[in-house]
N, C-alpha and C positions, 0 to 999 in steps of 0.2 A: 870313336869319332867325338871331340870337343867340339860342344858348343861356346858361343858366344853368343851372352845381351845384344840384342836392340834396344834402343830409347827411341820412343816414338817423341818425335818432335812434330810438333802446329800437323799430326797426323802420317809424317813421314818418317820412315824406319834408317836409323842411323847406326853406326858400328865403329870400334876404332880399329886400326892397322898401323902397320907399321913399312915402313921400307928402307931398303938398305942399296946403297950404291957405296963398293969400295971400302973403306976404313967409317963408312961415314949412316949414319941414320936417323929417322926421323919417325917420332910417337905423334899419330893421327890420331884425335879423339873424337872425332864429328865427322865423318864417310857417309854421303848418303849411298845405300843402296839401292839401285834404280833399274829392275827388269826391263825398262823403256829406252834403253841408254846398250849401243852395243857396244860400246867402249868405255873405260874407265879413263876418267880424264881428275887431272892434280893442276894445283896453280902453281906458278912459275916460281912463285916465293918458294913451295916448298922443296924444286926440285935445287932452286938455288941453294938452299939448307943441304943438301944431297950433293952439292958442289958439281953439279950437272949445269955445263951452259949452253944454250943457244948459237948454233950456226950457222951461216946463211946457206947450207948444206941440209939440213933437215927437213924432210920430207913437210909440208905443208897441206894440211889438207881437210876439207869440209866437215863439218858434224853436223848430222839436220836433227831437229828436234822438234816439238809445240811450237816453241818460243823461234823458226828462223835457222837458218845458217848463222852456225859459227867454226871459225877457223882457228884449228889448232897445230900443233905442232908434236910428233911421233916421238918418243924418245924411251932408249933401251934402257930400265935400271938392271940392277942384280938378283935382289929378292921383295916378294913381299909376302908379310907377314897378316894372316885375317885367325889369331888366335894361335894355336900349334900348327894351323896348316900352313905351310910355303908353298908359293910359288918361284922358282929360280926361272932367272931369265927372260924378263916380262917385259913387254914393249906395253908404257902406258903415253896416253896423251897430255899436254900439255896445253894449261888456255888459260884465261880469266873463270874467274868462280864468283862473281861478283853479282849473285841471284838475293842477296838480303836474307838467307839463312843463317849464315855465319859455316856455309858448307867449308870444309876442308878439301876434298874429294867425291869424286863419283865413283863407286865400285857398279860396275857395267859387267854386260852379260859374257864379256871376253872373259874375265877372272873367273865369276860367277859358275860358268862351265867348265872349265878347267880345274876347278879345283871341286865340281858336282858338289856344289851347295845346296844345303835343302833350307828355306825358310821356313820355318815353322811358327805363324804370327797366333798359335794358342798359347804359349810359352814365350813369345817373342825373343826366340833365339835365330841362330845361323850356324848350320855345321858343313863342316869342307868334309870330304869323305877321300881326300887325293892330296896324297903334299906331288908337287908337281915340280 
C-alpha cells in the first residue's frame, strides 16, 4: 500500500491526483481532501483540459454543504489516479471551486471509500488499499 503526502494548508489537508479521460490528462496538485464532502467535485476548467463538455443532457444536481446549496453537474471520466492507486470508471462532479483557496478539487468520501483510504495525519499521509 503507497502512501502519499499531505500538505496542510491554512490547516487543511491537500493531495495531488491526476485524471485521465481518453488520450487525454491532467496533474492536480492542490485536491482538498474533505471527509465532509460525499462527493468529489473538479472545476469545469479542469475537465475542459480533460476535453469533457457540458450538455444540456447532464444530470444537474444539488450539493449541500456549511456554506448552502450548490449546483453541479455529474460527469463520467476514465481513471483517476490518488498516487499508484486507480480508480477506473469514476463519476465525479463538476462546479465552480471559487472558495479563495486556490483548491483544484475536492477528493470526497465517494473516492475516499472506494479505493479504502486511510489518513493517517501522524505522518500526514494517505494510502488507497484498493486500485478499483
Amino acid at each position: 500500500m503507497e502512501s502519499v503526502n499531505l500538505t496542510l494548508r491554512d490547516g487543511l489537508p491537500f493531495v495531488p491526483l491526476r485524471l485521465e479521460h481518453g488520450d487525454r490528462a491532467v496533474e492536480l496538485s492542490s485536491v482538498l481532501i474533505d471527509t465532509g464532502s460525499s462527493a468529489s467535485i473538479f472545476s469545469v476548467e479542469t475537465l475542459a483540459e480533460l476535453q469533457l463538455t457540458l450538455s444540456p443532457n447532464d444530470p444537474l444536481i444539488p450539493m449541500r454543504g456549511v456554506g448552502g446549496v450548490e449546483y453541479v453537474v455529474q460527469k463520467a471520466i476514465d481513471r483517476l489516479h490518488v498516487g499508484e492507486a486507480i480508480l477506473d470508471r469514476c463519476t465525479v462532479q463538476v462546479g465552480g471551486l471559487d472558495y479563495g483557496y486556490g483548491i483544484e478539487g475536492i477528493l470526497g468520501m465517494d473516492v475516499l471509500v472506494r479505493l479504502r483510504c486511510i489518513i493517517d495525519l501522524r505522518s500526514l499521509t494517505l494510502s488507497a488499499g484498493h486500485d478499483g
